[in-house]
Steps between C-alpha positions, in 0.01 A plus 500: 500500500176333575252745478208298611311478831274222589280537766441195752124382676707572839656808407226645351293403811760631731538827328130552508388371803410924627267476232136464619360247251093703530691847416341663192183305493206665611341490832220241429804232406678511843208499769235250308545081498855420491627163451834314567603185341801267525429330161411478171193310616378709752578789258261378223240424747551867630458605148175345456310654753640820436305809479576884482781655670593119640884541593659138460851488691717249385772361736847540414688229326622352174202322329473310192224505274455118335459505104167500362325630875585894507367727759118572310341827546169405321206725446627692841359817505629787768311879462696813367663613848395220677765220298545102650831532556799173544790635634836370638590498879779763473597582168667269311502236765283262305666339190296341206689284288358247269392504146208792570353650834199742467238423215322738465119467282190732509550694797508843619677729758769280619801587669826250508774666737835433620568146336836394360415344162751265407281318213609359178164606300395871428217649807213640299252745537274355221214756351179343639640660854478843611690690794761283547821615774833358486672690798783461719617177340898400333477356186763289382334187324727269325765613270359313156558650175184660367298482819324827609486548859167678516208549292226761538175488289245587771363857458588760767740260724807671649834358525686713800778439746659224358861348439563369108862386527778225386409363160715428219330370227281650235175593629320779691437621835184608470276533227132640444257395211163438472228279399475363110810557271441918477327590855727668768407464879316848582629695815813323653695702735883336558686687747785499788631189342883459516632316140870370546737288389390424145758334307448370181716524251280526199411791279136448553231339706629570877265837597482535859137639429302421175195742442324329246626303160478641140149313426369700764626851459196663395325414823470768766664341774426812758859312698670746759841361589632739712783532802644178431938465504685314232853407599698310204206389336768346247225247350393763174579828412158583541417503938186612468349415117192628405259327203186624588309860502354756775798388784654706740871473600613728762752561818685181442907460546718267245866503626765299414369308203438431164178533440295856493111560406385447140155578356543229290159486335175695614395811487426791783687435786704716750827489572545704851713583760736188468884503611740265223828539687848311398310251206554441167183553349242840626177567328403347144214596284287384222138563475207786521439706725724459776589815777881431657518743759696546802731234499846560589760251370895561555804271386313276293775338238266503231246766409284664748187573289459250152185698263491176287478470148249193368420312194105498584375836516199403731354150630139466476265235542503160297881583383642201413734337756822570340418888461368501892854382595642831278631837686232739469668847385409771795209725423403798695793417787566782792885448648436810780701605816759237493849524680727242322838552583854319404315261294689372194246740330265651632168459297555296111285377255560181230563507163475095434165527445328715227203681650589775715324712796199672419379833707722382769596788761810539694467737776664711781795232585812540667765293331828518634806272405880535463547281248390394153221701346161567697237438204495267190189520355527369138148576392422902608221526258231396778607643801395833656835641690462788758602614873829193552791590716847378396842508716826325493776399262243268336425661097145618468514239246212551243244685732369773270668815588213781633375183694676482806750763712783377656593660824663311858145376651665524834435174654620388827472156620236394814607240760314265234746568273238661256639845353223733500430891408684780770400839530622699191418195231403668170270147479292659799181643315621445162269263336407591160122306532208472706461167687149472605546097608838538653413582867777436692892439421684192572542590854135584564535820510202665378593708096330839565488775217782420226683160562861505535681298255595184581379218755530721777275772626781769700385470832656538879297253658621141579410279178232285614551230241824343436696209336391213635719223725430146584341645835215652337354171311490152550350274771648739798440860391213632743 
């Protein structure tokens, strides 16, 4: 079965045409000097004048952007709130093709929105820019092998409300560096993005979103990527891959694919409130200081939760490259109110490599399976064990016994599909630690006095955050 979809310039436009092109921006960008233009000319000359919160409307149509002449946004600076923005007529009504479109070199608060980008080179946000916008726009440049489709390196640009889809090849989606060889872009938000359709074959090298590289995992990155949906994002078994420190992840859906979220280098970030439903890869961990919270991941084919095992105990600065590229052993880890359920286990560790988990917690989680065994920890030396809540056929497996209780959490399925705690669970006020930074469950329900175990706070109110569907991100969702 062919389990692609590719998106065309007229169906995207047709599908979006509801969608007010000005939504989302503030008010200063939709009543102050707007601009249409029927060309490339007439857009450059638009650009050049340009001032803040300028609105340049370009008209619909297919337009081709000769070799060596991209569309230059030189030295343009908008004002925080008040961005020069280029947008498309309806969304995804104009089509750049060509070698390269945007070019984009010491400018500030710019917003690019609702363009199909059908390029053959990668769109950069390079690091002498700041408070850059890609919104509203589908991305599906040319399918070359080793081409990354976009580029961030401009400090505190977002990256919301777009379409990644239809490559095949080895490369990324989307990745986000910094300037120099070690530097990480500071304060990038990336959210309601849809990431589909990601098919390469390869073991390696096809992340739908890459959050740093290993040169640059010491930097604090300060990245939220948060509500986006990942639907066979087939390219890597790492979706979302993290190589950089201080990131949040949090209330983003993988379904159907093989790639899950992997702190692959870095140290400090937060793993929260994400749904990993149907994959074959959930949550994998190497590095310091990490808090996994929240998430709720169910029928992955693999292991829900991976606590790593490395053969660098810690990076640190002026390694040598070869030890950077190493998998740093997890140090002072917390795997807290999780549901993983029917997962081919439900939380494992590594044994391949010799240095094992050091003052690594794992926490007041509901594991449930009917199969197989629910833990496989080889290394138990390192981990603190208290509070978990086992049920099914599944073995315990090696979970130390006094750790966990196993008793029918009662779970009962929404019209989401997401099981959650019923009146009677012996999860409901059962968590054997304080959680001073866990405020809310993964529903957004608020976790008052002691936290029931698990990813879900017992409530009766309607769950006001939810897996979510292709209607919630992308180019169309209000």
């Amino acid at each position: 079965m062919n389990r692609r979809t590719f998106l065309t310039a007229g169906t995207v436009a047709a599908g979006l045409a509801g969608v007010s092109m000005t939504s989302g921006l503030p008010a200063s960008a939709r009543t102050r000097d707007r601009r249409f233009v029927r060309s490339l000319d007439e857009l450059r000359r638009a650009l050049a004048t340009a001032v803040p919160s300028t609105v340049i409307t370009v008209a619909d149509g297919h337009y081709a952007v000769p070799a060596g002449a991209p569309i230059a946004i030189t030295g343009m600076r908008g004002a925080p709130g008040r961005p020069i923005t280029v947008q498309a007529e309806t969304p995804g009504g104009v089509v750049l093709t060509g070698e390269q479109s945007f070019v984009l070199t010491g400018s500030s608060d710019i917003t690019l929105s609702g363009f199909a980008f059908r390029q053959s080179t990668t769109l950069e946000l390079p690091p002498d820019c700041r408070r850059i916008r890609l919104t509203r726009n589908d991305f599906q440049l040319a399918d070359i092998a080793g081409l990354h489709w976009v580029m961030v390196r401009a400090d505190h640009s977002s990256v919301d409300h777009n379409a990644f889809h239809g490559k095949t090849t080895l490369g990324i989606y989307l990745g986000i560096e910094g300037a120099g060889t070690d530097g990480m872009a500071s304060g990038v938000r990336v959210y309601r993005n849809h990431f589909s359709d990601h098919s390469f074959p390869g073991s390696n090298g096809g992340e739908s979103i890459r959050l740093g590289v290993s040169p640059r995992a010491l930097s604090t990155a300060g990245a939220i990527v948060e509500f986006n949906l990942f639907e066979r994002a087939d390219g890597d078994p790492e979706a979302i891959s993290v190589k950089s420190s201080g990131n949040v992840v949090r209330h983003n859906t993988i379904r159907d694919s093989i790639g899950g979220i992997v702190l692959r280098h870095g140290n400090a970030n937060r793993v929260e409130g994400n749904y990993l439903l149907s994959g074959s890869n959930g949550i994998r961990i190497y590095g310091d200081r990490h808090l996994v919270v929240n998430n709720y991941l169910e029928r992955i084919g693999g292991s829900g939760i991976v606590l790593g095992s490395g053969n660098v105990r810690d990076h640190f600065p002026g390694e040598s490259p070869a030890s950077r590229r190493g998998n740093d052993a997890p140090d002072g880890v917390q795997i807290a109110l999780n549901t993983v359920l029917d997962c081919g286990t439900a939380i494992s560790g590594e044994s391949h490599r010799t240095l094992p988990p050091l003052g690594c917690a794992i926490t007041d989680n509901l594991l449930m399976g009917d199969n197989g065994q629910l833990v496989n920890l080889p290394f138990q030396e390192g981990i603190a064990w208290s509070g978990n809540l086992h049920w099914g056929t599944a073995t315990d497996g090696n979970a130390p016994a006094g750790t966990f209780k196993r008793a029918d959490p009662k779970l009962v399925a929404g019209p989401d599909g997401i099981r959650r705690l019923t009146t009677g669970s012996p999860a409901i006020n059962a968590a054997t630690r304080s959680y001073r930074d866990v405020d809310t469950d993964l529903d957004g329900d608020r976790r008052t006095g002691r936290a029931d175990v698990g990813a879900d706070e017992f409530s009766r109110r309607r769950p006001c955050l939810r897996p979510l569907t292709p209607s919630d991100v992308g180019p169309h969702a209000s």
